[in-house]
Structure formats: structure tokens, C-alpha cells
C-alpha positions in Angstrom: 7.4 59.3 -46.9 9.4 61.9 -49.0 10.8 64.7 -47.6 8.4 67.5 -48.5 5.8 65.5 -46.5 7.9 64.8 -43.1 8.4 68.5 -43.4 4.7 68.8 -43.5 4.2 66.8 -40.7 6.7 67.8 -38.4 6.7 69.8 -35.1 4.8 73.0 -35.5 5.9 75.7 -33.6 4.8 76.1 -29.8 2.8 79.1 -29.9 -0.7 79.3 -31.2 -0.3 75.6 -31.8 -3.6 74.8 -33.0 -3.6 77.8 -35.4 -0.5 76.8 -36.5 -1.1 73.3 -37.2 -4.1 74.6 -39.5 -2.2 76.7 -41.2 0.5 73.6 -41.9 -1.9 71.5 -43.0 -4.4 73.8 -45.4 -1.4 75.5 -46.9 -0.2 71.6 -47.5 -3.9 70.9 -48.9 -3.8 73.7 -51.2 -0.7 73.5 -52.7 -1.5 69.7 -53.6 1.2 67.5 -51.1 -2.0 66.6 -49.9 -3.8 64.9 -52.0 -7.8 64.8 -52.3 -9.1 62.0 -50.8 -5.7 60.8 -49.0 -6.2 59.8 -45.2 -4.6 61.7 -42.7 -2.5 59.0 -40.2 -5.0 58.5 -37.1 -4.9 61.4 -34.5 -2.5 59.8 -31.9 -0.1 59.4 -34.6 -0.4 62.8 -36.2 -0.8 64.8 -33.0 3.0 63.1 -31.9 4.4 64.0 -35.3 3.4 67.8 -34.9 4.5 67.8 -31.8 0.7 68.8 -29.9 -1.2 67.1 -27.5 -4.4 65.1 -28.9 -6.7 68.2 -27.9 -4.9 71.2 -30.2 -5.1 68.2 -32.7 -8.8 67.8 -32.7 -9.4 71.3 -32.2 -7.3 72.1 -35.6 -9.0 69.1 -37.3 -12.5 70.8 -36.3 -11.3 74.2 -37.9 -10.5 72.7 -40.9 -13.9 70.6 -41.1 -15.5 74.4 -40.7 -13.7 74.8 -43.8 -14.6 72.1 -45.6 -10.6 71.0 -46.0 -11.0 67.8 -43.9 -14.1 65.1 -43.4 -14.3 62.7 -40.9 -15.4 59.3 -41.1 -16.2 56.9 -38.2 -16.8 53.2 -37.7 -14.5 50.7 -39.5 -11.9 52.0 -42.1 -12.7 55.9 -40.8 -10.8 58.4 -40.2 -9.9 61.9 -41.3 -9.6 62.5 -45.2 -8.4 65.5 -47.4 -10.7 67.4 -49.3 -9.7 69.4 -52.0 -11.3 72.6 -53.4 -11.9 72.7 -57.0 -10.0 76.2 -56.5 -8.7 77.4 -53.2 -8.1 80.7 -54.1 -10.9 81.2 -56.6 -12.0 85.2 -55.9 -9.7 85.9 -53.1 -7.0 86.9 -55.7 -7.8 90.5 -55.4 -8.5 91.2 -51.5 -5.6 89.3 -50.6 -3.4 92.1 -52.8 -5.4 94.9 -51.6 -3.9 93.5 -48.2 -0.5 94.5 -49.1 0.8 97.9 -50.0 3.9 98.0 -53.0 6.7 98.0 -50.2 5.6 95.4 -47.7 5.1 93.2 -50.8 8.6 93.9 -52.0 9.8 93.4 -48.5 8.0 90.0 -48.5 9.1 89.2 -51.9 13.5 89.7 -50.6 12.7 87.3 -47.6 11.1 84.7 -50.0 14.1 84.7 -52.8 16.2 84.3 -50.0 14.6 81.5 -48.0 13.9 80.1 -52.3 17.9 80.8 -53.5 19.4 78.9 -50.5 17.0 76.1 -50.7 18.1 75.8 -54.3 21.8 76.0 -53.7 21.9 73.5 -51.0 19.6 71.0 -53.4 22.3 71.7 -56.1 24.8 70.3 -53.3 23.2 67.5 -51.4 20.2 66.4 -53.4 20.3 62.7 -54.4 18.6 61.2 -57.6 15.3 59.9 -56.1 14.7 63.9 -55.4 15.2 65.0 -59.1 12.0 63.2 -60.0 9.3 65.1 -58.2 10.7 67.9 -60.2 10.3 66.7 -63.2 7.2 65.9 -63.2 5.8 69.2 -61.4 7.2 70.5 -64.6 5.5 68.4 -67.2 2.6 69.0 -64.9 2.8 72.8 -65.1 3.5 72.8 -69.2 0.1 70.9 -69.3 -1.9 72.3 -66.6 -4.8 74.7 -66.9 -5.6 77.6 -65.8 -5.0 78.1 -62.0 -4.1 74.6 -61.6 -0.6 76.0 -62.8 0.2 78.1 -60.1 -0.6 75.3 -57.4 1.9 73.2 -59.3 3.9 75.8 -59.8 4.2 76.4 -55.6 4.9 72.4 -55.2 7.6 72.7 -57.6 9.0 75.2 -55.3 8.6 73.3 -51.9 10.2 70.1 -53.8 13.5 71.9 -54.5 13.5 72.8 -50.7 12.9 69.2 -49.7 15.6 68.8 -52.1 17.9 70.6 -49.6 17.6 68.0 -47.2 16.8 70.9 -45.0 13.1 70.8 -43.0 13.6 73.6 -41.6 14.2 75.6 -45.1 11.1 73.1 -46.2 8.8 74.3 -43.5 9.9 77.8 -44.4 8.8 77.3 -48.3 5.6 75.4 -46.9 4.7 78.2 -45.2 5.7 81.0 -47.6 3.8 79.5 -50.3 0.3 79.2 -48.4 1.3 83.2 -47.4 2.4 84.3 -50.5 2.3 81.6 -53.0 -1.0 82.3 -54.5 -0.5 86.4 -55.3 2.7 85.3 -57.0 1.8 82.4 -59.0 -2.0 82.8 -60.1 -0.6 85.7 -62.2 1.4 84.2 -63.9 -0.4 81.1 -64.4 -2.5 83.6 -67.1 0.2 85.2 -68.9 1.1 84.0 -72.8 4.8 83.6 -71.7 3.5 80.8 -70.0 6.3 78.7 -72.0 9.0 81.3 -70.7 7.4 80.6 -66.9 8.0 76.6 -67.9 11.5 77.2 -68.8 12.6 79.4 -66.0 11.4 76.5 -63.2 13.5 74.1 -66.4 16.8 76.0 -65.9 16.5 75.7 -61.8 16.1 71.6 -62.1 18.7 71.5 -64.7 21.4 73.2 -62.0 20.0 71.5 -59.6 21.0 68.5 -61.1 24.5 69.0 -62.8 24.9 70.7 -59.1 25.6 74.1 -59.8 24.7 75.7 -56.4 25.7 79.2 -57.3 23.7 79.1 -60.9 20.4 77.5 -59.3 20.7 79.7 -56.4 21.0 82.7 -59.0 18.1 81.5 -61.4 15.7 80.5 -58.0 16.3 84.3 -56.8 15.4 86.0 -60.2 12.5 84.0 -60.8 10.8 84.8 -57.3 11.9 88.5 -57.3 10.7 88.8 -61.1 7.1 87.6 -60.1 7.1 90.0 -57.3 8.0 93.1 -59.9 5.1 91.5 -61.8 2.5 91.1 -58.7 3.6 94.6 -57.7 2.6 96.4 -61.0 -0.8 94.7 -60.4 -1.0 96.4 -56.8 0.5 99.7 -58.5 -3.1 99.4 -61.1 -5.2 98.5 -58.5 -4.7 102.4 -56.5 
């Protein structure tokens, strides 16, 4: 299991549990570590990993059938399996920035570079080779993808340089800032016609990431995340 996924299923935190282990694992569904059609591990098993007791799991496994996230199969070879939507975020794009006024998104947008720059840093410093590939291929991914489809990738490629950190609790943070956040910052972008300048910044962070520059991936991880909130932010400036 790579790291991105331990993150996903480890410990949730002890308050609201069960709405807390909903939100872990639809924000892991959306942004695609969850694949459509893969099998969640049985209930027993994934109720010890997050850290609740059987009930909170079944409860947050019912929520997320409501939704249409998870299906449930009995009898031999059952179980509970992902379901992806063809677009998770298809038409909530606009209520969801309504939600936020120019400042709390700005505020939002300093917690995330800093949660994404550190994550970068410490991947530049302690990632090992087998982590570089997930990268990669997020990126030839997102030069290929259409549409919406970029921005989802675009959000993995994020959580994979925190996993890259070798930090879970830096992980968990990305995990959860891109289910909150990821989709007003990313499905923007995913549009523009610099689409090839989008590519190259998330290029530049693997490339220091690799030769392990922690300072310059740190710097480039910070500018691209504060640069699409300036962007999202002139959309909630047109929208009053």
C-alpha cells in the first residue's frame, strides 16, 4: 500500500468520527486514490485502521451509499466497492464559491501553500525513488486529460508530493484540503488555454523534488497554490 493510501486509511480524528470518516473517504473517492470499482478491505479491517468501532464504520458506509459513493454487495466475494461519479463536482462549482467571500478564501488559500510548500520541501529531502513515479504519471495524466478530469488529477498530484514527505500527518492534511478546497482551485484552471503553463508549473515541482532542492520546490509548490487562489478570487470578485 503506498503512502498516500495508509494516509487515507489511517486514524480519523476522535470527534464526529463518523462524519469524519465520510469526509476521508469521499474526498479520497473524488480525487481518484480510490479507484472505481476497487473493494474497500472488509469492515473489521477498515473500522481498526481508522481507528472507530464497527458501528461509526457502518454508519459512515451508509452515508456514503445515500450518496451513491459506495455499493455493497453480499454473499460470496461481497463486500463494499467504490463508485465513482462521472463528475463529482459537476454544477456545484459556483455555490461552493458563493460560500466564500474574497478574504476567507485568501485566508484559506495561505494555510493551504503552507501545509503544500512544506510537504514539498520535506519530499525534496526524504523522498525515495519508488515515490517519484506516481508523479510522473499524474503529470502525463494531466497533459492528456480532458476537461475536469484535469483538475482531479491535478489534486492527486498534490496529495502524492505530500505522501512523498513521508509525513501522514502533512498527507492527511493535503487529503483533506483538497476535498475542501481542491475543486474551486483546480476546476478553473483545468479550462484555461495556458493549460501547458499549468503542466509545467506541477513539472518544475517534481523536477526539485527530485534533484532534492527543498527550498526551490518548497518555493515553486507555494506560488503555484497562492497563484490559483489570485485566480479563483477574481472569479469571486465577478461573481458580486
Amino acid at each position: 500500500m503506498n503512502t498516500a493510501l495508509r494516509a487515507v486509511f489511517s486514524p480519523v480524528d476522535s470527534t464526529a468520527r463518523v462524519d469524519a470518516v465520510v469526509r476521508r473517504l469521499e474526498g479520497a473517492i473524488a480525487l481518484g486514490l480510490l479507484a472505481d470499482g476497487e473493494q474497500l478491505p472488509s469492515e473489521a479491517e477498515l473500522a481498526g485502521r481508522l481507528g472507530v468501532s464497527t458501528v461509526t464504520l457502518r454508519e459512515a458506509l451508509t452515508a456514503l451509499r445515500r450518496r451513491r459513493l459506495v455499493e455493497t454487495r453480499r454473499g460470496r466475494g461481497g463486500g463494499s466497492f467504490v463508485r465513482v461519479p462521472p463528475d463529482p463536482y459537476d454544477g456545484e462549482f459556483e455555490a461552493r464559491l458563493r460560500a466564500f467571500s474574497a478574504g476567507e478564501l485568501r485566508d484559506l488559500g495561505d494555510h493551504y501553500a503552507a501545509i503544500a510548500g512544506a510537504a514539498a520541501r520535506l519530499a525534496a529531502r526524504r523522498s525515495l525513488p519508488e515515490d517519484l513515479a506516481p508523479l510522473w504519471r499524474s503529470i502525463g495524466e494531466m497533459a492528456a486529460a480532458p476537461g475536469s478530469r484535469r483538475g482531479r488529477v491535478e489534486g492527486r498530484f498534490h496529495i502524492e508530493v505530500a505522501a512523498a514527505s513521508q509525513s501522514a500527518r502533512l498527507t492527511q492534511e493535503e487529503i483533506r484540503l483538497q476535498a475542501d478546497i481542491g475543486p474551486l482551485l483546480w476546476l478553473p484552471r483545468s479550462g484555461v488555454t495556458r493549460h501547458d503553463e499549468v503542466v509545467a508549473e506541477h513539472r518544475a515541482i517534481a523536477e526539485a523534488v527530485q534533484r532534492g532542492d527543498a527550498d526551490q520546490a518548497r518555493e515553486l509548490a507555494e506560488r503555484h497554490v497562492l497563484d490559483a487562489v489570485e485566480h479563483l478570487i477574481e472569479l469571486r470578485l465577478l461573481e458580486t
